[in-house]
C-alpha positions as CSV (number, residue, x, y, z in Angstrom):
1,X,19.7,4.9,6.3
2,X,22.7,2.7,5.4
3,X,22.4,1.5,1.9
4,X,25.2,-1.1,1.9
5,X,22.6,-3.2,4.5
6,X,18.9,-4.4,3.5
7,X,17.0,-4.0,6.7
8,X,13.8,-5.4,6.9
9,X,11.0,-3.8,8.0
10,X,9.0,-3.1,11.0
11,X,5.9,-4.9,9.7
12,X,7.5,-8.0,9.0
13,X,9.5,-8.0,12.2
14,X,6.4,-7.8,14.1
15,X,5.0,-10.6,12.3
16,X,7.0,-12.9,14.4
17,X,6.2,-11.3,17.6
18,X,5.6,-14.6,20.4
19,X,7.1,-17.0,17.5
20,X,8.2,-20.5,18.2
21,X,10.2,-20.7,15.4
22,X,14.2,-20.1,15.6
23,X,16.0,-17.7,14.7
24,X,17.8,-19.9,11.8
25,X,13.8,-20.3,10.4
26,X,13.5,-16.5,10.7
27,X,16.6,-15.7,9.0
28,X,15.4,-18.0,6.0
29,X,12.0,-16.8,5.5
30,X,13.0,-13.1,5.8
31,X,16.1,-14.1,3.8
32,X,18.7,-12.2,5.5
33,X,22.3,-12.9,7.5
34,X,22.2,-11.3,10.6
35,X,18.9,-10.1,13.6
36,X,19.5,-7.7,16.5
37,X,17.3,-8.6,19.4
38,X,17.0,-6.4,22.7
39,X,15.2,-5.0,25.1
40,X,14.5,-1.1,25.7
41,X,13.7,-0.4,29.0
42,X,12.8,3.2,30.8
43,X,12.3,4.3,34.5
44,X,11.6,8.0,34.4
45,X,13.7,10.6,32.4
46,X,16.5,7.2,31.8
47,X,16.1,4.8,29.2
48,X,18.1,1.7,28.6
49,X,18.6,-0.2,25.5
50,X,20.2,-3.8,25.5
51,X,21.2,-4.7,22.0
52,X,22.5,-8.2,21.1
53,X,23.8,-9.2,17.3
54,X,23.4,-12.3,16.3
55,X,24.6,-14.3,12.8
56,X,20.8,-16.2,12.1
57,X,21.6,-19.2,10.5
58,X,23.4,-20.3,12.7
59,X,22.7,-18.8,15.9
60,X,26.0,-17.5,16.7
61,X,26.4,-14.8,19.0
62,X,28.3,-11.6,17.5
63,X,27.9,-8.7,19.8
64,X,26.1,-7.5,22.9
65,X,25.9,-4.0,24.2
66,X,24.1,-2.1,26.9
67,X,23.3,1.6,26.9
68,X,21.8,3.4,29.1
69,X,21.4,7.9,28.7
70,X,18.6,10.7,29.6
71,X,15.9,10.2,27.8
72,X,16.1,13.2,25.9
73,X,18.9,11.7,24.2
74,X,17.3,8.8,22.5
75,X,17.6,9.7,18.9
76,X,21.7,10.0,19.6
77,X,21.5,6.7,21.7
78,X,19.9,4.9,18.6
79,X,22.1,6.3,16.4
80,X,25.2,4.7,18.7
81,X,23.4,1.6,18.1
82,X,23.0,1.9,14.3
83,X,27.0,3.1,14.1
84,X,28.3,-0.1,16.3
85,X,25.9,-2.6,14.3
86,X,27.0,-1.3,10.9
87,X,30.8,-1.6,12.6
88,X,30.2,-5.2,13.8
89,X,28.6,-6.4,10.2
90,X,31.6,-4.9,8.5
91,X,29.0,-2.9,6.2
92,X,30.5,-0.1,3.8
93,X,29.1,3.2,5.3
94,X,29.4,6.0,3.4
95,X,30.5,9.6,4.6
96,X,27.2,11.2,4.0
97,X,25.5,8.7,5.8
98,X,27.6,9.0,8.7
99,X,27.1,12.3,8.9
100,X,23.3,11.8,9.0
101,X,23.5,9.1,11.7
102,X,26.0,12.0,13.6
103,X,23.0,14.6,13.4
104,X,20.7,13.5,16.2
105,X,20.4,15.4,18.7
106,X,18.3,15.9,22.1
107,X,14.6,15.4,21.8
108,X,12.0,16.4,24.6
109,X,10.7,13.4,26.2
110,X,6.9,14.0,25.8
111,X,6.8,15.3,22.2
112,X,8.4,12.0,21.6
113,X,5.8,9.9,23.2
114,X,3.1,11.5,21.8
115,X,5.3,11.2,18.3
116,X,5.5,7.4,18.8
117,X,1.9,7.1,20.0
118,X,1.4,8.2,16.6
119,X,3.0,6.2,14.7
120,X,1.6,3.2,16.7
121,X,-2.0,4.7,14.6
122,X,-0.1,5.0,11.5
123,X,0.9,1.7,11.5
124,X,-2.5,0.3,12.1
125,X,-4.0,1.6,8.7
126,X,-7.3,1.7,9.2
127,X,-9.5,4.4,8.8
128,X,-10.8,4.8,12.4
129,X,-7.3,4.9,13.7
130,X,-5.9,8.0,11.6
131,X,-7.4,10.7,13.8
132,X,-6.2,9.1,16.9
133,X,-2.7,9.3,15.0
134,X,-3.2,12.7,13.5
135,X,-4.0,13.4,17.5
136,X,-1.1,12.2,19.0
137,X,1.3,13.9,16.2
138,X,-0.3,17.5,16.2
139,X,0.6,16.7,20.1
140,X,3.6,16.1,19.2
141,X,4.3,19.6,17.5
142,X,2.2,21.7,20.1
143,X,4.8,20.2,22.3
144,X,7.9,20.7,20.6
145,X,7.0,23.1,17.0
146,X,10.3,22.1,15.7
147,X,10.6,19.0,16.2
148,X,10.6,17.6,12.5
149,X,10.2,13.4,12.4
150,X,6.5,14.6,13.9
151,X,5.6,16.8,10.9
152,X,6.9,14.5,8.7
153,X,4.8,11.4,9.6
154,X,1.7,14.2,10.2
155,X,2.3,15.2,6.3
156,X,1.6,11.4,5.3
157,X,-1.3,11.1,7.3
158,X,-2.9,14.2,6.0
159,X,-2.8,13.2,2.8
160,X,-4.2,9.8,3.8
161,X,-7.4,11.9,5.3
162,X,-8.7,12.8,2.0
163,X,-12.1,11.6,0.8
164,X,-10.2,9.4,-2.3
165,X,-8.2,7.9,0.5
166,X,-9.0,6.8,3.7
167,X,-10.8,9.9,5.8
168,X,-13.5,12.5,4.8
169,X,-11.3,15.6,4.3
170,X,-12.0,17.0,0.5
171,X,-8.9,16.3,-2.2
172,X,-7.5,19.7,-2.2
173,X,-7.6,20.3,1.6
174,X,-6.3,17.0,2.7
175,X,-3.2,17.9,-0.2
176,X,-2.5,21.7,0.5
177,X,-2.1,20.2,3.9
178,X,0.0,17.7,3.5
179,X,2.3,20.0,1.4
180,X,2.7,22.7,3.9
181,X,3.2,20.3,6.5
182,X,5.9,18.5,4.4
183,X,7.9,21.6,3.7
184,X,7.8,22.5,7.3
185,X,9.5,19.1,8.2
186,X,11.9,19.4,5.4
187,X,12.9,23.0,6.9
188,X,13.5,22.3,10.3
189,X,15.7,19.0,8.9
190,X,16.4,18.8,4.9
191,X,17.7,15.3,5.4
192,X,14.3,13.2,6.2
193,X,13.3,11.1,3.4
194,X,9.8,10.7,4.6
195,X,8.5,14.7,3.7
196,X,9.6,13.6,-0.2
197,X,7.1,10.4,0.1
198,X,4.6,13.1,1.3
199,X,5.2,15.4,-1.5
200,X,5.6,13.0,-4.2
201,X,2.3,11.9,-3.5
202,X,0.6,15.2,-3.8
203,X,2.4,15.4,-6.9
204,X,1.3,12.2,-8.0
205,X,-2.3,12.2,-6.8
206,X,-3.5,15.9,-6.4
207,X,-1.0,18.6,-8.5
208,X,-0.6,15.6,-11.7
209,X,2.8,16.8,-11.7
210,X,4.7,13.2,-12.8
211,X,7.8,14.8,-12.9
212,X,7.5,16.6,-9.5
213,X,6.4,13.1,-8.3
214,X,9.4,10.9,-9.6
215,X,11.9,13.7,-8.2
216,X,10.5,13.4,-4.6
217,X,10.2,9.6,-4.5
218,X,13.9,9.1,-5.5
219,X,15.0,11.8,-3.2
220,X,13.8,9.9,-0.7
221,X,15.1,6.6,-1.7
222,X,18.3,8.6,-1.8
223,X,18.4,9.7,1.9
224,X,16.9,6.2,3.1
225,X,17.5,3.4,1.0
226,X,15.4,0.9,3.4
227,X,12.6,3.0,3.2
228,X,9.3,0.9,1.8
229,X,6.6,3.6,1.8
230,X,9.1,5.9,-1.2
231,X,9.7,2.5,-3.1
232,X,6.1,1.7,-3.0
233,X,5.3,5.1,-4.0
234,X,7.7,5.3,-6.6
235,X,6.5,1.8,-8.1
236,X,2.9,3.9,-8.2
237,X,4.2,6.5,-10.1
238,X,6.0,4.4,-12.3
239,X,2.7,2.5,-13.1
240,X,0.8,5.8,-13.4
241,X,3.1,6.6,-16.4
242,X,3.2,3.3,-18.0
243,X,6.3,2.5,-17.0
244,X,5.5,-1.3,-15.9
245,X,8.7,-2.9,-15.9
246,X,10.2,-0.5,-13.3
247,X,7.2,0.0,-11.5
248,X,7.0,-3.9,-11.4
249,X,10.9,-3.8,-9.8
250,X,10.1,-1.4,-7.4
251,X,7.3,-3.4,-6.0
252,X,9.3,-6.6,-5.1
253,X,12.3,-4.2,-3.4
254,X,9.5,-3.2,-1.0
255,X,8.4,-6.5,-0.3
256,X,12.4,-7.8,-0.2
257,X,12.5,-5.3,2.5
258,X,8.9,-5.8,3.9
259,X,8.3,-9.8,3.0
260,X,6.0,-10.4,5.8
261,X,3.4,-7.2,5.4
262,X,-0.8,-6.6,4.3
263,X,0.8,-3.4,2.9
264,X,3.9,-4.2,0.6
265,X,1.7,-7.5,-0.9
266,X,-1.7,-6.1,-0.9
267,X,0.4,-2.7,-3.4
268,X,2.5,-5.5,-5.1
269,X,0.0,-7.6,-6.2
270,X,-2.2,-4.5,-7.5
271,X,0.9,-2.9,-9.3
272,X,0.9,-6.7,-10.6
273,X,-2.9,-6.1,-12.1
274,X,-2.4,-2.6,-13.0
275,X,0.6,-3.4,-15.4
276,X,-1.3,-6.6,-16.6
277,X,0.7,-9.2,-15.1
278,X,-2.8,-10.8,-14.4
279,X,-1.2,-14.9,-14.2
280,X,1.5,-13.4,-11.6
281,X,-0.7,-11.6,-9.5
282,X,-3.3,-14.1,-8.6
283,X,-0.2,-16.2,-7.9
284,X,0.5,-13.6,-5.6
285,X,-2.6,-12.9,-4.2
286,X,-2.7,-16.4,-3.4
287,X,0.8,-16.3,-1.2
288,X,-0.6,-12.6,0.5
289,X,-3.8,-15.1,1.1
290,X,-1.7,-17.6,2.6
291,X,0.0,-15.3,5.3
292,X,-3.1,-13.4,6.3
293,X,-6.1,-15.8,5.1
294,X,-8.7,-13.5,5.9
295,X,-8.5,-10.6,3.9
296,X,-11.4,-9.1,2.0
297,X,-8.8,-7.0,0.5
298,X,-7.0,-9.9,-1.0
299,X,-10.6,-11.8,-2.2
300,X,-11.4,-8.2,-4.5
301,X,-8.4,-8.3,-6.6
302,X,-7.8,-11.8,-6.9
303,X,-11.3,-11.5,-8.5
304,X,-10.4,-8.3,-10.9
305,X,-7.4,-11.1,-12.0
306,X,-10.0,-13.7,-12.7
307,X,-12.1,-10.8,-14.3
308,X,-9.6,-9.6,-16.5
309,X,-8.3,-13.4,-17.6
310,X,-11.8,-14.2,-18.6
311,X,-12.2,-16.4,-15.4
312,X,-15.7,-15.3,-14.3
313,X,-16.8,-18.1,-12.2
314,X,-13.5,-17.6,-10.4
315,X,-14.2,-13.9,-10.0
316,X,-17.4,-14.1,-8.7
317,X,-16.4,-16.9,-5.9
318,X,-13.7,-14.6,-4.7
319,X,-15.9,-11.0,-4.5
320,X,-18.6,-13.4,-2.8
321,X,-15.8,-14.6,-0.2
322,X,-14.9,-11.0,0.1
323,X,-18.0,-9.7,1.0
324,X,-18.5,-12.8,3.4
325,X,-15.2,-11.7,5.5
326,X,-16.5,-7.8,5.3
327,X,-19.3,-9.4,7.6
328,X,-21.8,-8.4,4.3
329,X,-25.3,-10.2,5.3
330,X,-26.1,-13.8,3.5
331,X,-29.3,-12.5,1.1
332,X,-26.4,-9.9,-0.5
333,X,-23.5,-12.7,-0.9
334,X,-26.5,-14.5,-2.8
335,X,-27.3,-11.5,-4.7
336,X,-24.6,-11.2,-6.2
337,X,-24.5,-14.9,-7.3
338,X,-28.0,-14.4,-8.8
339,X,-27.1,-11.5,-10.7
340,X,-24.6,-13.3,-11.8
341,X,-26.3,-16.7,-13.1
342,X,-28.7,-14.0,-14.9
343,X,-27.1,-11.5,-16.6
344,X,-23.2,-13.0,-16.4
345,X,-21.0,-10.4,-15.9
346,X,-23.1,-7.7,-16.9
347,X,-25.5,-8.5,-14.6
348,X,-22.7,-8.2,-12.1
349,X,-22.2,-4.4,-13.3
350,X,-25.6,-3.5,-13.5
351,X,-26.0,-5.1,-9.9
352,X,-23.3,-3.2,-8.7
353,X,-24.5,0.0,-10.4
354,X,-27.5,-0.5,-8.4
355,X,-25.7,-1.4,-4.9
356,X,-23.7,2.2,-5.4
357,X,-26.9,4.5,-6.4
358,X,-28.9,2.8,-3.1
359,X,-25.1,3.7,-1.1
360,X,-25.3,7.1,-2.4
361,X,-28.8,8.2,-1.0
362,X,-27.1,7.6,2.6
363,X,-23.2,8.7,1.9
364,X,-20.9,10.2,-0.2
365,X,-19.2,8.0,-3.0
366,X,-16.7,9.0,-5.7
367,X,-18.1,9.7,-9.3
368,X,-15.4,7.5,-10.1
369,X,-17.1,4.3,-9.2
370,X,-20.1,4.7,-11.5
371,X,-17.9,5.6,-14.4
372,X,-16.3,2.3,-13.8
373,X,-19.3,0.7,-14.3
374,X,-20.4,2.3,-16.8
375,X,-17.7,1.9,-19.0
376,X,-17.5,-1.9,-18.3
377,X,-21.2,-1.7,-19.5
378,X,-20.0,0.1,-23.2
379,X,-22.2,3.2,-22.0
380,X,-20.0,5.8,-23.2
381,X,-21.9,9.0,-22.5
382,X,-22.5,8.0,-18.8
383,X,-18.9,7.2,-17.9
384,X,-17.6,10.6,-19.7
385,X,-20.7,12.1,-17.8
386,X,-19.1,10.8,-14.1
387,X,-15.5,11.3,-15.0
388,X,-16.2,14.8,-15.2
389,X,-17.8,15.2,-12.2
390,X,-14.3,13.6,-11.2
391,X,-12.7,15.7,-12.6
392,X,-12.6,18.9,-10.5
393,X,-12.3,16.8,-7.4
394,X,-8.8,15.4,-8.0
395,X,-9.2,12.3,-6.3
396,X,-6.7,9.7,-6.3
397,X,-8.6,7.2,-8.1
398,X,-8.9,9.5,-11.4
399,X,-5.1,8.8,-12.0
400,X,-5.7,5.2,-12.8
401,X,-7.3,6.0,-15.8
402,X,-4.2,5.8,-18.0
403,X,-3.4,2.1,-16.7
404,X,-6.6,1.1,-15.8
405,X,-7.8,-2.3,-17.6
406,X,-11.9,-1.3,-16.8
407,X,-11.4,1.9,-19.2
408,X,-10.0,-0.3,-21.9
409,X,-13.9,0.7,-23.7
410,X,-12.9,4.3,-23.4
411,X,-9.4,4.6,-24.9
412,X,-10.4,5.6,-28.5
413,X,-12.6,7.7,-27.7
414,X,-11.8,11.6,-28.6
415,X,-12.8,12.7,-25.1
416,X,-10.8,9.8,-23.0
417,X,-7.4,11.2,-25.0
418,X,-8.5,15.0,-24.2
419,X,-9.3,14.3,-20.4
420,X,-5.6,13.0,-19.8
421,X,-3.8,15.5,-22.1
422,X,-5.6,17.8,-19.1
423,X,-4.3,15.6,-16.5
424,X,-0.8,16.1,-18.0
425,X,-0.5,12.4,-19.0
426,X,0.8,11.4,-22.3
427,X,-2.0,10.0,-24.8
């Protein structure tokens, strides 16, 4: 929460968890001047934090401190720690956020466990692990209703349960709750920045309110500078409203502050492909594909890149690797090739098309794909026909459509412009 330092994130940190490398090489890939190491440390209601400075390139020991207090006081304890750091470092800390470091105050010891448990499912970000973390953070509240940090990360989560995200809950559900729950952390404590990523995302996503959704994001960047998840969101919104060169900027400050993460390269390099920076992001793609080589994730949009540059070999190679590392069966990796060598890339879409209507028999899936398709194939009347049923659902996805490069056959049409002036997006 000090914005004079750059602290990087949690992710990252993790990343080199049980490395052999120094701290010197640390210091250099993450590109920063200083690491606290430590160890925490808790027998009963006591908890005991050792915290140790250290100047990274060269080693050099700066500072070491012990502190040991009830366990109920651990939010104050690790504030004592931030205050002494920022001390040591020399870095300019303003009045307001000494004031917010000064607010902390006793916690009860199992609503924080079950709040941390929590997070621990947040941070795995994967769709089986939001209940458990939903779980632990409704726990959390039943335990202690007022205790806010809980009801913030709970907001975030809820919105991630919708149907156009990663859970089942319907759009308006998974947002209404979100909101209510977002307001109720901001209540009990107006100074968290995470409620503002919570309801700049409903903004964004559910209510298509884009000046609502700028307010909230910056808010939170205001009250926690070093948050990633409010300058990822804010780079969305940016890109939402066409604003690519600031969307584009706030992109690398999350990864500056997250360099090491799935999450702030996987929403980098889209933002890249969103705003058409098609030659950077399969450069980047390729360095997310060199820290974590097997993700499917990374395969898809380095193929939309090939796609959009023309490069349809390329693009088909890296959806077939993709659906390879998804664990997809060898006759369907060859399928695709065929359709391929067949019908080029509309035999892709048409293969596709026919892949999605087969998935639909068994589950749901969002009109939104099959207008995709359809517009790729020039049928008109088909992708208006699924955008509508989109429509009224007010999925996530249907905000792409002003910056999306697969509705590029759509644009001038009549009905494209009219559908965003109802989405409150300029034509």
């Amino acid at each position: 929460k000090i914005s004079a330092l750059r602290i990087i994130s949690r992710t990252s940190v993790m990343h080199y968890k049980g490395t052999k490398k120094t701290l010197p090489e640390i210091a250099r890939e993450l590109n920063v001047d200083a690491i606290v190491e430590g160890t925490v440390l808790r027998s009963g209601d006591r908890v005991r934090i050792t915290a140790n400075l250290l100047h990274a390139p060269s080693d050099r020991h700066l500072w070491a401190q012990t502190y040991e207090r009830d366990l109920r006081d651990v939010l104050t304890l690790q504030s004592e720690v931030a205050r002494a750091i920022a001390d040591k470092v020399k870095a300019n800390v303003t009045p307001d956020a000494h004031a917010r470091l000064a607010r902390a105050g006793p916690v009860n010891a199992q609503a924080h466990d079950a709040y941390l448990k929590g997070r621990f499912f947040t941070y795995k970000e994967t769709r089986q692990d939001l209940p458990k973390a939903i779980r632990y953070l409704q726990q959390a509240i039943q335990i202690d209703p007022n205790y806010a940090p809980a009801y913030a990360e709970l907001a975030i989560c809820y919105y991630d349960s919708s149907e156009s995200r990663n859970g089942d809950a319907p759009n308006a559900e998974a947002a209404e709750r979100a909101r209510a729950t977002a307001l109720k952390a901001l209540e009990l404590d107006g100074l968290l920045a995470l409620p503002h990523c919570a309801l700049g995302s409903v903004h964004d996503g559910f209510d298509w309110d884009m000046p609502g959704a700028e307010r909230e994001f910056r808010r939170a960047i205001e009250l926690d500078p070093n948050l990633v998840v409010a300058h990822v969101g804010l780079a969305w919104h940016l890109t939402f409203v066409g604003r690519r060169d600031e969307a584009i900027q706030e992109a690398n400050r999350a990864v500056e502050l997250d360099p090491v993460s799935r999450f702030t390269l996987a929403h980098q390099n889209k933002i890249l492909y969103f705003t058409r920076h098609y030659d950077q992001a399969i450069h980047q793609t390729r360095r997310w594909l060199e820290i974590f080589p097997d993700s499917p994730e990374a395969y898809y949009w380095l193929g939309r890149a090939f796609e959009a540059k023309g490069l349809y070999d390329e693009a088909v190679a890296a959806w077939q690797k993709r659906m390879t590392l998804q664990g997809e069966n060898a006759q369907d990796v060859a399928a695709l090739g065929h359709a391929y060598e067949i019908g080029g890339t509309r035999g892709v879409w048409r293969w596709e098309l026919e892949r999605l209507t087969k998935q639909a028999a068994r589950e749901k899936v969002s009109p939104y794909e099959f207008a995709v398709r359809y517009s790729l194939l020039g049928e008109k009347d088909k992708a208006f026909e699924y955008l509508e049923k989109e429509y009224p659902r007010r999925g996530q996805e249907i905000v792409f459509l002003l910056v999306d490069p697969l509705y590029d056959n759509l644009r001038s049409d009549p009905r494209f412009q009219a559908l965003l002036r109802r989405m409150n997006f300029p034509p």
